[in-house]
N, C-alpha and C positions, 0 to 999 in steps of 0.2 A: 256381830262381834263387838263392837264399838265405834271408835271415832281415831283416827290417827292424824298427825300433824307429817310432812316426812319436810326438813330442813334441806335444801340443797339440788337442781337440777341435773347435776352429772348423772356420771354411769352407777354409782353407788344408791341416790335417791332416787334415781328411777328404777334400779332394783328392789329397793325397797318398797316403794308406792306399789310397782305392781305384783308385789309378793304379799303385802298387807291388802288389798283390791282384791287377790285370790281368794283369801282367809277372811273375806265378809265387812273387813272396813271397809268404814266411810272415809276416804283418803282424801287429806290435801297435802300440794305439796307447792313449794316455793324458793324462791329464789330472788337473791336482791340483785339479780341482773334484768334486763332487758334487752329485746332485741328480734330480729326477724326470724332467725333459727330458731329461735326459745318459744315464740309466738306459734311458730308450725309444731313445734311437741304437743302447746298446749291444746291446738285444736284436738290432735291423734290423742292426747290421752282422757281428753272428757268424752270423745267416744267411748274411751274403756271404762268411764265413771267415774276418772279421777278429776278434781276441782285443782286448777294451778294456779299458783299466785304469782304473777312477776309485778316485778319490781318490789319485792315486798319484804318487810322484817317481821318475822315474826314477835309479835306482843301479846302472849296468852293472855285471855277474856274469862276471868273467875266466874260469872254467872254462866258460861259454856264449857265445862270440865270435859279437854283429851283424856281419852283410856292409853295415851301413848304419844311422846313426839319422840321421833328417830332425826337423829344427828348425822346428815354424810361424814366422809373423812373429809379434812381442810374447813370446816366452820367451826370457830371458837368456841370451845365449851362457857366463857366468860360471858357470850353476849346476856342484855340485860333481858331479854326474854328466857333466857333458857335458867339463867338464875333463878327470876322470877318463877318459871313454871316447876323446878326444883322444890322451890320456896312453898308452892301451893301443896306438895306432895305430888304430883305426876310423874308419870313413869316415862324417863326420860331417859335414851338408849344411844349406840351407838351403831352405822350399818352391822358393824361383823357381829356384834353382840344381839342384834333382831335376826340376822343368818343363824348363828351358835342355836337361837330359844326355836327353829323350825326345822333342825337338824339333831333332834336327841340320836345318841347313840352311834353316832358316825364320827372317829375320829377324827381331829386335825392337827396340823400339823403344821407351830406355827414359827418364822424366821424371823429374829428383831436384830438390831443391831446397827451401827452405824453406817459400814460401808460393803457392800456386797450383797445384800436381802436380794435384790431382781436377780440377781446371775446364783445365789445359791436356790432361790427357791425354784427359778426356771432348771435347775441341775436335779433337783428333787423330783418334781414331776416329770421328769424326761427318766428318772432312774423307775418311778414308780410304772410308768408305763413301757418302758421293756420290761419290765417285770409279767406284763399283764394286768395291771390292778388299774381302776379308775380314780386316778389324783387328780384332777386338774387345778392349776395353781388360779389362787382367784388372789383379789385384792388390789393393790398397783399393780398389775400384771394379769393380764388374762382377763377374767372374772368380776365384776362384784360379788361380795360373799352371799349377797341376797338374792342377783339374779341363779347363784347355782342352789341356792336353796326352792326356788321357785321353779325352777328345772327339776328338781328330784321331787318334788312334792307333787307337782304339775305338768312337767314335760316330759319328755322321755330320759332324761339322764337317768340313771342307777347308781347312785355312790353307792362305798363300802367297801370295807377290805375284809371279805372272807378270807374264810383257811383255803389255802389252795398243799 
């Protein structure tokens, strides 16, 4: 498939990484933290084939063109890499927006706003699933958007909301 960059160690860029890992990238992925916990992911995921960078900023490399760097949430769209790699033309994303491009056709449903988002949208998927239908809330709460997209592409999850 290409080459992807994924920004960020959380639960977002490691949904990422291993949902781009599924789909035939060559992943790396990084984090300007260090540290003994971070060191144990790195082992566990270059067994799944992904390259981890700690301690590191990303500074895209113009003679090695990404097909893709993915943004977790909480790292500034500002930094001088990410401009940069804008600058070169790279396609340059964010987690829920790499979930959105591996989930055509499946609704979502989504809560912004200042004060309330975890209690309305934990209220939404509790309404959806007495309902019967498979919502599960992802994002700050539950989910990252990418590990459920890597779940319905790849695991057993089923989204969708049929006609019932």
């Amino acid at each position: 498939m290409g080459s992807a960059y994924v920004i960020g160690l959380g639960k977002s860029g490691l949904g990422a990484a291993r949902l781009l890992r599924a789909e035939g990238f060559e992943v790396t992925l990084s984090d300007r933290n260090d540290g003994e916990a971070l060191r144990q992911q790195q082992q566990q995921l270059a067994q799944a084939g992904i390259r981890v960078l700690l301690g590191d900023t990303f500074t895209p490399d113009p003679s090695q063109p990404l097909d893709l760097v993915v943004v977790s949430p909480g790292v500034p769209w500002d930094i001088p890499g990410l401009v940069q790699a804008r600058e070169l033309g790279w396609d340059v994303v964010g987690e829920l927006a790499l979930a959105w491009r591996y989930l055509p056709g499946i609704p979502w449903l989504c809560v912004t706003g200042t004060n309330g988002k975890t209690t309305t949208t934990a209220l939404i998927a509790a309404i959806f699933e007495a309902a019967g239908r498979c919502a599960p809330a992802c994002g700050n709460i539950g989910y990252a958007a990418c590990e459920m997209a890597y779940e319905a592409r790849h695991g057993n999850l089923k989204l969708g909301l049929g006609d019932r």
